[in-house]
C-alpha positions in Angstrom: 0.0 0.0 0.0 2.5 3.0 1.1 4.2 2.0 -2.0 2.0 3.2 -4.6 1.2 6.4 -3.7 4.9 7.5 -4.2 4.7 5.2 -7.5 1.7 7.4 -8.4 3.6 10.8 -7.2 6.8 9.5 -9.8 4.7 9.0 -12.7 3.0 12.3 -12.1 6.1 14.5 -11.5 7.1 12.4 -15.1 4.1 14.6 -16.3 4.8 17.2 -15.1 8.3 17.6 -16.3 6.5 16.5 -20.2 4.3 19.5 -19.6 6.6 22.1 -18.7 9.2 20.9 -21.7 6.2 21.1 -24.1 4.7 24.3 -23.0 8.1 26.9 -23.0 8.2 25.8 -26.8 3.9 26.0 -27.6 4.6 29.3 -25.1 7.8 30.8 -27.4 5.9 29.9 -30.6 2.8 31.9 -29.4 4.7 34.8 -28.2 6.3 34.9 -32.0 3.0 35.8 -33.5 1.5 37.7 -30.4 3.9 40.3 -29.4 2.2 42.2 -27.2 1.1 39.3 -24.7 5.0 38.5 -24.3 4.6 40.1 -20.7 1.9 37.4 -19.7 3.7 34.7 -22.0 6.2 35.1 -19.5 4.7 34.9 -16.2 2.7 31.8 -17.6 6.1 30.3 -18.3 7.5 31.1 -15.0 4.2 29.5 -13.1 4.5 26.6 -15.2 8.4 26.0 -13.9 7.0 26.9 -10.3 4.9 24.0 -10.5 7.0 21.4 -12.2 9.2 22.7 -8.9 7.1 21.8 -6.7 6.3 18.6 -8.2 10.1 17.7 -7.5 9.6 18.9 -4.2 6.7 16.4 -3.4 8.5 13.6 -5.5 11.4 14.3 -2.4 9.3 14.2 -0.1 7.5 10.4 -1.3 10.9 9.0 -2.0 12.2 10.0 1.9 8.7 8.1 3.0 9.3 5.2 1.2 12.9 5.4 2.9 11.8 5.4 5.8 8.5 3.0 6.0 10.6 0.2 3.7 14.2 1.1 3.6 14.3 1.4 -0.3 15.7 4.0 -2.6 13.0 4.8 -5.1 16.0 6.6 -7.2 17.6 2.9 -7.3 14.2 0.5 -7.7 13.4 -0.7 -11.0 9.7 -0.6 -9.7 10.1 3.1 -10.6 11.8 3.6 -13.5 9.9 5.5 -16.0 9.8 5.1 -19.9 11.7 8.6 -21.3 
């Protein structure tokens, strides 16, 4: 049981970091033909990298549970490698 919630916190911090790769290039591409919302453009970008942040953050904080319910290192367990 304890060990698939961190499972489930991996694969979404995985989407996360997919989401905030995609959108800086759907971001830049929009900014190209919509000058003047480049101020906004930007602040979205910067909330997006916020987020995938604190994605990491929580992805730290499930792998230092699973440390110390079962003594594994997520980084380490084949249980949660993800495809890239």
């Amino acid at each position: 049981m304890i060990v698939q919630l961190p499972k489930q916190v991996f694969e979404l911090d995985h989407k996360i970091d997919i989401i905030n790769h995609k959108a800086t290039d759907i971001i830049a591409d929009y900014m190209k033909e919509n000058l003047e919302e480049i101020k906004p453009c930007l602040a979205l970008i910067s909330t997006i990298r916020k987020l995938e942040r604190v994605g990491d953050l929580n992805l730290n904080i499930a792998e230092e549970i699973v440390f110390y319910v079962d003594a594994k290192v997520m980084k380490h367990s084949k249980e949660f490698k993800l495809k890239k």
